[in-house]
N, C-alpha and C positions, 0 to 999 in steps of 0.2 A: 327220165332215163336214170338208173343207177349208178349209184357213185361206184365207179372201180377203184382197185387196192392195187395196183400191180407196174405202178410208174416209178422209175429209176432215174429219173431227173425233175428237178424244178419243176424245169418249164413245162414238163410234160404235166404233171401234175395240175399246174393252175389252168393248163387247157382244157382239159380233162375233167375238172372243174367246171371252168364256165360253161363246157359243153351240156354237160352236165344239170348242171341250175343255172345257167341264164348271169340273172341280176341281185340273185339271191345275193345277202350280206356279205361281204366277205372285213373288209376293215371297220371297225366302227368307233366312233368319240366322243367325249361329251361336245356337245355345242354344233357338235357336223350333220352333216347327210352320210349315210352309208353309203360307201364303195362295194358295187358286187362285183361279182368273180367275171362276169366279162370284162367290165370297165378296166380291173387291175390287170388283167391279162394284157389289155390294151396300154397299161402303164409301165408294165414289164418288160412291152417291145420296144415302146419309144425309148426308156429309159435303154437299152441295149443299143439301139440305135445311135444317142448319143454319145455313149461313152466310145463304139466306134469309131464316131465322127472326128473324137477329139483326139483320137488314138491310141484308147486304152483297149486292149485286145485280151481273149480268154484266159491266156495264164499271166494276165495284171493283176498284181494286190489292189483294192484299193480300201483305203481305209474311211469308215465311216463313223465320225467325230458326232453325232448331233444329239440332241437331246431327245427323252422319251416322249414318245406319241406315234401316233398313225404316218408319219409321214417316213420316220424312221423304219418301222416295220415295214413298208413299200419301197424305200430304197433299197433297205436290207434283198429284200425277192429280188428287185429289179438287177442289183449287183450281184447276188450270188447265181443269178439265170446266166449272166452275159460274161463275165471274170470268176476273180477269188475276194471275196466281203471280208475285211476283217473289221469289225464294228470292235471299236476301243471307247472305253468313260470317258465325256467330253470335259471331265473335272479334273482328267489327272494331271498333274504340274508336269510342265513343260521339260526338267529334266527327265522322269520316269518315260513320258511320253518318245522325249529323243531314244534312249534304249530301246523302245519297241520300236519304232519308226527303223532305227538301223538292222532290227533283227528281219524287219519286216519289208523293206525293201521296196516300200510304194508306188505304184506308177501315181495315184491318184489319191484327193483327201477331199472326200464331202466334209461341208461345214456350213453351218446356219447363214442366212443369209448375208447377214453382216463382215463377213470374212475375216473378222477378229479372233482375236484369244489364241491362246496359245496352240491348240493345233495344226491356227494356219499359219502361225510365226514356224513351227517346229517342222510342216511342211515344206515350205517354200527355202528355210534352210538345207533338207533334205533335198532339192530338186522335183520335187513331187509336184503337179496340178493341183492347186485349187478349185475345186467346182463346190458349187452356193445350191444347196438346197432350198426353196423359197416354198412353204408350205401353202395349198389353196384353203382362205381360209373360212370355204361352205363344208366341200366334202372332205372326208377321212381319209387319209391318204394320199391324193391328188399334191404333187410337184410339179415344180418348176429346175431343172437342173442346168447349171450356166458356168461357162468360165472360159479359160485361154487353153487351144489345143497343147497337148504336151509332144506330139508326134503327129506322123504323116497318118490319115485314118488304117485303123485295125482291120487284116482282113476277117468274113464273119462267117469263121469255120466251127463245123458241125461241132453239135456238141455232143459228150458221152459221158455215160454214169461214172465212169471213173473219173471225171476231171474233178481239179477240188473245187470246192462252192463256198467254205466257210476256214477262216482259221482263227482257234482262238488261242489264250495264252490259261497255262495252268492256274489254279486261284490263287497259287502264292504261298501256300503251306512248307513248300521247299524252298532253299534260299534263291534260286532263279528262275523265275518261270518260265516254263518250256514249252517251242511255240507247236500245237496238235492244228494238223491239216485235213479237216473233213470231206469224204468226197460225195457227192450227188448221192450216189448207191450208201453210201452212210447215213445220210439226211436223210431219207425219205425211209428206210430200214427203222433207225429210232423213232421216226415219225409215226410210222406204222404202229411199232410195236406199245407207243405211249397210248396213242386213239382204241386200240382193242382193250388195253388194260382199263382205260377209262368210258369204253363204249360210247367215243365220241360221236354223232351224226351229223345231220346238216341243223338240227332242229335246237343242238348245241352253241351256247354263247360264252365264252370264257372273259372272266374280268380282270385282263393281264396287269399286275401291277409290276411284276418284277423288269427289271432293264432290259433292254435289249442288247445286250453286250458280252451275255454268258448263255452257254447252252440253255438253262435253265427256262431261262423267255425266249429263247428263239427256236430251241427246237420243243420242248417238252409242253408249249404254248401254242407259239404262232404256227411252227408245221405242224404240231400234231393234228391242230383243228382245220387247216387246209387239206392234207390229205383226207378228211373226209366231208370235206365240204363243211364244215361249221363256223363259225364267227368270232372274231378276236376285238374286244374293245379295249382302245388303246388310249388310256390316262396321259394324264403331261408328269408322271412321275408317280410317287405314294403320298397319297395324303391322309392321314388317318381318318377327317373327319368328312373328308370330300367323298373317299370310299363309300361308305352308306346314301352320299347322294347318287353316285353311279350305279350303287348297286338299286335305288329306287326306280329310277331314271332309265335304264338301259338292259334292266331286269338279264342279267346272267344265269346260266345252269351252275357255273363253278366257277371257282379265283382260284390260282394256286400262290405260294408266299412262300418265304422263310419264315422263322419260329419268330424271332425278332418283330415282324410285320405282324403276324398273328398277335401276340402281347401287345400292340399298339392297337392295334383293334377293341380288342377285348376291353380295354382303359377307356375307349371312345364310345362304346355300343353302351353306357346306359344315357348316353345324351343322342339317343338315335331310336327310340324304343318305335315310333312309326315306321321309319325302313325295315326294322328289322321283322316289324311285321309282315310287311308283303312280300319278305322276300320269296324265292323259287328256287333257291340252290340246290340241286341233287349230290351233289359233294363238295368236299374240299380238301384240296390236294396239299401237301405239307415234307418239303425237301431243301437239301443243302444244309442243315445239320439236324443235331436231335431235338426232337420235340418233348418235353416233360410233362407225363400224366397229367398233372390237373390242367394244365395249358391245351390238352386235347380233349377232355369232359370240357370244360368251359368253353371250349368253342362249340362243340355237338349241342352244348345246352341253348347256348345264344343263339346262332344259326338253323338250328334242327337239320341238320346234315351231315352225315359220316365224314368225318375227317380222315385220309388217306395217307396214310407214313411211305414214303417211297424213299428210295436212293438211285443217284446217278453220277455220273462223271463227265469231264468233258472228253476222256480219253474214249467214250463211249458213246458220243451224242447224246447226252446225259442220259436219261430213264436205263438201269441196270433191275431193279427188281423192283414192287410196288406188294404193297398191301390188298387184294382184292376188294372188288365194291359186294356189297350186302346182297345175295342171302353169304355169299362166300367167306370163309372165315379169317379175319383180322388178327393176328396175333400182335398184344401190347405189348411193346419195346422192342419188335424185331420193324422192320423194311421191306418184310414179305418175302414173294416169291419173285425167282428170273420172270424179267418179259420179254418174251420172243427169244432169247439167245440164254444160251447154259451159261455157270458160274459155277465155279470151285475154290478150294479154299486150301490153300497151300504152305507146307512147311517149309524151310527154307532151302532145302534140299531138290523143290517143285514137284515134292509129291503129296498125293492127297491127305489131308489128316483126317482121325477118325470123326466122326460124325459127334458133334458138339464139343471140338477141339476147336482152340484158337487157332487160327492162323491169316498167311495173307491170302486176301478175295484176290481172283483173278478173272478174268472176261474173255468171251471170243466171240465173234459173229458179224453179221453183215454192217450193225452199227459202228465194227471201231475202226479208229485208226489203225491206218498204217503203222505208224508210229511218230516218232518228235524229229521234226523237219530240223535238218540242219545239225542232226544230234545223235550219230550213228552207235557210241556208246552205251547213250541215255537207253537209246529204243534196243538195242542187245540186251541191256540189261536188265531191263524190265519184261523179256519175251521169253516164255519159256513153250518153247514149239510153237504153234500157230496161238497159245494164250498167251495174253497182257494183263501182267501183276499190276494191280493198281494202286498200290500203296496205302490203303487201308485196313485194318485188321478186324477179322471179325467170325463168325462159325457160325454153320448151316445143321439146323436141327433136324429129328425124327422126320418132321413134315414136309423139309425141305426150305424152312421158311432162315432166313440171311439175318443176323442178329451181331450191330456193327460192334466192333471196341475203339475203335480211332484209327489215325492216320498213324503206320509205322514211324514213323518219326517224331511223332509227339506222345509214343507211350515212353514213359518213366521209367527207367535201370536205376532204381535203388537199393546201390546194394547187389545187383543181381536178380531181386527179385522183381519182377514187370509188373506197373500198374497202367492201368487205361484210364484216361483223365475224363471219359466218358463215364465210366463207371461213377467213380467220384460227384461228377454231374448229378448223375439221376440220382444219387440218395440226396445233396445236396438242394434236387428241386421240391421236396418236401418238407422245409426245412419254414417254420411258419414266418420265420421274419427276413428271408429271400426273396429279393425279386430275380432275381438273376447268380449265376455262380459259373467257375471255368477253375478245373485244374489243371497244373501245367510244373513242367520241371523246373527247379532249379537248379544251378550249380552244386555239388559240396565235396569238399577237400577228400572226403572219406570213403563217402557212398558211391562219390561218382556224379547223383543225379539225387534229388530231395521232391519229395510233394509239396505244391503250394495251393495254394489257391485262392483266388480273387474275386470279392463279391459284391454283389449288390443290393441295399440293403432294403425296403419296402419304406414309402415314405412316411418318416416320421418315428421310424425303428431305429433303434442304436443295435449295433451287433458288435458281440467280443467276437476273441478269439477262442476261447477256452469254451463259450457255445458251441461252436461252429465245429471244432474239432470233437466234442465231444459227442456232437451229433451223429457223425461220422463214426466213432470210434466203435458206438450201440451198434453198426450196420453194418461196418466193414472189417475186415484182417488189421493190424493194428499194423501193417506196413505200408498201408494203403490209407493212413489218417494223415492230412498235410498238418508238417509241420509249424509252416507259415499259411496267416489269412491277412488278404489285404484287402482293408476297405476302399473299393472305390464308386466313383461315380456313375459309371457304365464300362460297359466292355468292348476293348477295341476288336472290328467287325470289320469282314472284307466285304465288297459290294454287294453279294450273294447274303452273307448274313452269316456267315460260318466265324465263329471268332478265332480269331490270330492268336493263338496259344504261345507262338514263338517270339511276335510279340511281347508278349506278357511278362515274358522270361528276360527277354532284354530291359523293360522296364524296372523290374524288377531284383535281376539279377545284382545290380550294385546299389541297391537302395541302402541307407547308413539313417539308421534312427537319430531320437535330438540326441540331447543330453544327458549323462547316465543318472541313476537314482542309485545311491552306494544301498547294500545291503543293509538295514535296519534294526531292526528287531533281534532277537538270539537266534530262533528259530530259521530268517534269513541267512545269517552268519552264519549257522552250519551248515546246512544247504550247501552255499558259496564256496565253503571251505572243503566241503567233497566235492565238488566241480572241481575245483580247480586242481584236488590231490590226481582227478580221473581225468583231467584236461590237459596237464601239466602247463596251466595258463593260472595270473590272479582274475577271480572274477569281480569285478568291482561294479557290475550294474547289473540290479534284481532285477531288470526290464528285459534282459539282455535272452534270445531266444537260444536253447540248449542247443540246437543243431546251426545256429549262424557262429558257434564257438566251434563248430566242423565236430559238435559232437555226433554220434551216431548209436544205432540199437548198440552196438558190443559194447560202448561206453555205459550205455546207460543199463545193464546187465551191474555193470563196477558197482555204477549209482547206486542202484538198487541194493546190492548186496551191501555197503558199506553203512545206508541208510537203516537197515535191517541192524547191523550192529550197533550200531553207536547212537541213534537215534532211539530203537527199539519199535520202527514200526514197519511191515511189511504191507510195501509195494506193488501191487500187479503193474503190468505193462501201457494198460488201459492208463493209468492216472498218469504216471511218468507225460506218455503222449499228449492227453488233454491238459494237462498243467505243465507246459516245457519251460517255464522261467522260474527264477530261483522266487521271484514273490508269489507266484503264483502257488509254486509246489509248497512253498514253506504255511501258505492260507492252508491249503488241504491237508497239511500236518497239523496245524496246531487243532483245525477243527474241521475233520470228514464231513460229518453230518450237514455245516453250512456253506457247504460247496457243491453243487451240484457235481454229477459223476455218474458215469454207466457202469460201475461194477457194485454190488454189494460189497456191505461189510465184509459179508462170509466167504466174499468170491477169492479166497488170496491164492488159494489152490490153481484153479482154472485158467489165473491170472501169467500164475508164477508157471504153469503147463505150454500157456500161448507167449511169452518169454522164453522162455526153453526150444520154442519150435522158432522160434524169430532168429534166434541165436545162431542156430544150428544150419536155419535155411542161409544165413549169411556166412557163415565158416565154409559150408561146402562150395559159394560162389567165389569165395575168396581165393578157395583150392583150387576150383576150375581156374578163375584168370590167371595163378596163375602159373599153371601146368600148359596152360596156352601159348604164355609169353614163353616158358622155357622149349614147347615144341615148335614157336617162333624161329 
């Protein structure tokens, strides 16, 4: 019998399913028996059943606390067939946990058998049920669900595509995450349109490593390969080196991951060289932030499978646009084309902008939300007619194909002029002694808002600062060179793998170097001594960065011209930027040639051309804000 495409609920879906194939896979694990699609159909009712019994009825939250595997992924069906799921990180601390719990208004709280930890402590504070998920532990999937009724049993009224099925909470990019309520006809909508984009079948095995707790593994995953009948193997979490046994072991068509997981791989696969020879993968899918060139050659190379750049939201039941599979054509560094539902790209006005202009992406169709429950503002504000602006910035080319800049809130106003910390990014991932990099605002007295950015260094590499930017400087506008580089360890990451820019910023924002190093040399002491004439500060530390003194480009236009007099040597814009401390700048005075640097000798012209335009673009923003504040 053919698998049909045209079900507008769950539950319909998984019967439809088993009808369909029988006993065929549907959950699978390391160390289990597979669960087919009848059996889970049959775990979907009981599991409905119970939660009746106990008294949790269709429009109850209940929240599911439990760790990653098959067993999780079967509650998740079973909850979102009979109520509203809202699967939360069974890690997160107990206050963050209370916030959600109060937003979220729980009739019920799955939790590991043990009835520990803090979601059943933040639970049973809340007045919510406890119920014990007890994993069987032959086959994949198969529970045991148990606890103290919360009410009188629920009556077990029909169900309809409209009713919600999932709710989850924004990734956290904004300062409060705003809770999205997905409805059946949304789920099975993005479900759809993920499986067509990926030509999923029954014959399809996916090696889910991501959580089950964000659209990402629950819809763009586990439904997509249910609505067409294919198979989900479900890990106890990521493990980099356990991966290549699963993937030997349980032989998958695809995995999909964040960038993060993918570079963990990559570091694990030459102690894997036997798995990676049998493998079978026909792709691999690669979402939730950007992926960097050689991070996507190195896996195609390792793997032998096209790697897929997609984008999605949860506003959207994730999958918004995807890269097409081979023979179709992939475009490098864009996200592809719409799946199933149109996209536009919006000025702030909400009208369309021209074709390879920036602006914000906006969505509409059977996958999205409603809007942000509880938040009649938020969802105003974000709707322009029947579209939802989704707060990402980014423009749709020639071909149609969506090519991101970032989330509107973490592009840069320096100055007036916008930078995308994305952009920053990808020159920064060619950078030979990076393993990782994120640009991200900072504070500044002047500008408003300054480039930083923070990196990671490849092991066993020392990295300056005066590399780093200068790297940058050869590639980009010189407004768009960060002023600050911070060496760090790694980079703080939200569950999905998207890194927390905002974050970054707080980190960073009042960091206070050691101890100063007084200006030295003569060459220093002049330097110092024009800083401080163009500052009107004493500069007493050659370590001290030019923009943490709240200098900026107009200032440094002074600099330059005053260095031009009294020093005798002319400046381009380029040097200034790659050398911002007074030791630094004063090494490339006494001696160009043993400093590295992206401008020729002869370049002073071209130099002193992109200073002039720097100037200029900053005077007329100055002008706008503020004929702004006076039409205020």
């Amino acid at each position: 019998m053919p698998v049909t495409d045209t079900e507008d609920h769950l539950l319909d879906v998984l019967e439809a399913r088993a009808e369909a194939l029988g006993d065929a896979a549907a959950l699978s694990a390391p160390d289990h028996r597979d669960l087919g699609y009848r059996a889970l159909v049959a775990l979907v009712r009981r599991t409905g059943e119970a939660l009746r019994g106990l008294g949790v009825g269709r429009d109850d939250v209940v929240v599911l606390a439990l760790p990653s595997g098959p067993a999780l992924a079967a509650a998740f069906l079973g909850v979102a067939a009979h109520s509203l799921g809202a699967p939360l990180n069974p890690a997160l601390p107990a206050d963050e946990l209370g916030r959600l719990f109060t937003a979220l208004r729980p009739r019920a709280v799955l939790v590991p058998p043990d009835a520990a930890g803090a979601a059943a402590d933040v639970a049973r504070a809340h007045g919510a049920a406890v119920l014990t998920v007890t994993p069987d532990s032959a086959v994949a999937g198969v529970f045991e669900l148990a606890g103290e009724p919360v009410g009188p049993p629920a009556p077990d009224r029909p169900a309809a595509a409209e009713d919600d099925a999932l709710v989850l909470f924004t990734s956290g990019t904004i300062a409060q995450p705003r809770q999205v309520r997905l409805t059946h006809r949304n789920l099975c909508a993005a479900a759809r349109n993920t499986a067509r984009a990926f030509a999923l079948g029954p014959a399809d095995r996916c090696l889910n490593v991501m959580p089950l707790f964000h659209a990402h593994g629950l819809v763009s995953t586990l439904l997509a390969s249910v609505v067409r009948g294919a198979s989900v193997i479900c890990p106890p979490g990521f493990d980099a080196h356990g991966f290549f046994t699963w993937l030997s072991e349980s032989r998958p068509t695809w995995y999909t991951a964040v960038p993060a997981m993918h570079r963990a791989l990559l570091e694990a696969a030459p102690a894997h060289a036997a798995e990676l020879a049998a493998t079978r993968l026909r792709l691999i899918r690669s979402a939730s932030a950007p992926l960097p060139g050689p991070v996507l050659d190195e896996l195609e190379r390792v793997f032998r499978a096209p790697v897929i750049e997609a984008y999605g939201m949860t506003e959207g039941a994730s999958l918004v646009t995807s890269n097409p599979l081979p023979p179709g054509v992939r475009k490098r560094g864009s996200v592809g084309l719409p799946v199933g539902e149109p996209v536009r790209v919006l000025d702030a006005a909400g009208h369309d902008v021209p074709t390879g202009t920036d602006g914000e992406i906006a969505i509409r169709g059977a996958n999205v939300t409603r809007g942000y429950h509880g938040d009649p503002d938020a969802t105003a504000a974000a709707r322009v007619g029947d579209w939802l602006r989704t707060g990402d910035f980014g423009r749709l080319d020639e071909d149609g194909y969506l090519h991101l800049v970032g989330r509107v809130k973490e592009i840069v106003n320096r100055g007036g002029s916008k930078v995308a910390p994305a952009e920053v990014d990808a020159v920064l991932a060619d950078h030979p002694d990076l393993a990782q990099a994120a640009a991200f605002a900072l504070p500044h007295a002047t500008l408003g808002e300054d480039v930083a950015v923070a990196v990671v260094p490849r092991p066993g590499v020392e990295v300056d600062e005066e590399g780093v930017r200068a790297h940058v400087a050869a590639r980009l506008a010189p407004y768009k060179v960060p002023s600050r580089v911070f060496v760090v360890d790694d980079l703080p990451r939200n569950a999905t793998g998207k890194v927390r820019r905002l974050r970054l910023a707080e980190l960073f924002a009042a960091r206070v170097d050691g101890p100063g190093a007084p200006p030295g040399t003569g060459t220093e002491r002049a330097v110092a001594a024009i800083w401080g004439e163009v500052l009107g500060r004493e500069v007493v530390d050659a370590r001290v960065n030019f923009f943490d003194l709240d200098g900026d480009s107009l200032a440094m236009v002074r600099v330059a011209d005053l260095i031009a007099a009294r020093m005798g040597h002319e400046v381009p814009v380029s040097v200034l930027l790659v050398h911002p401390t007074v030791r630094a700048l004063a090494r490339y005075l006494d001696d160009p040639a043993a400093v590295p640097d992206v401008v020729a000798a002869g370049d002073v012209a071209a130099g002193a051309a992109r200073l002039a335009a720097g100037r200029d673009r900053l005077l007329r923003a100055r002008r706008e804000a503020d004929q702004r504040e006076e039409d205020a």
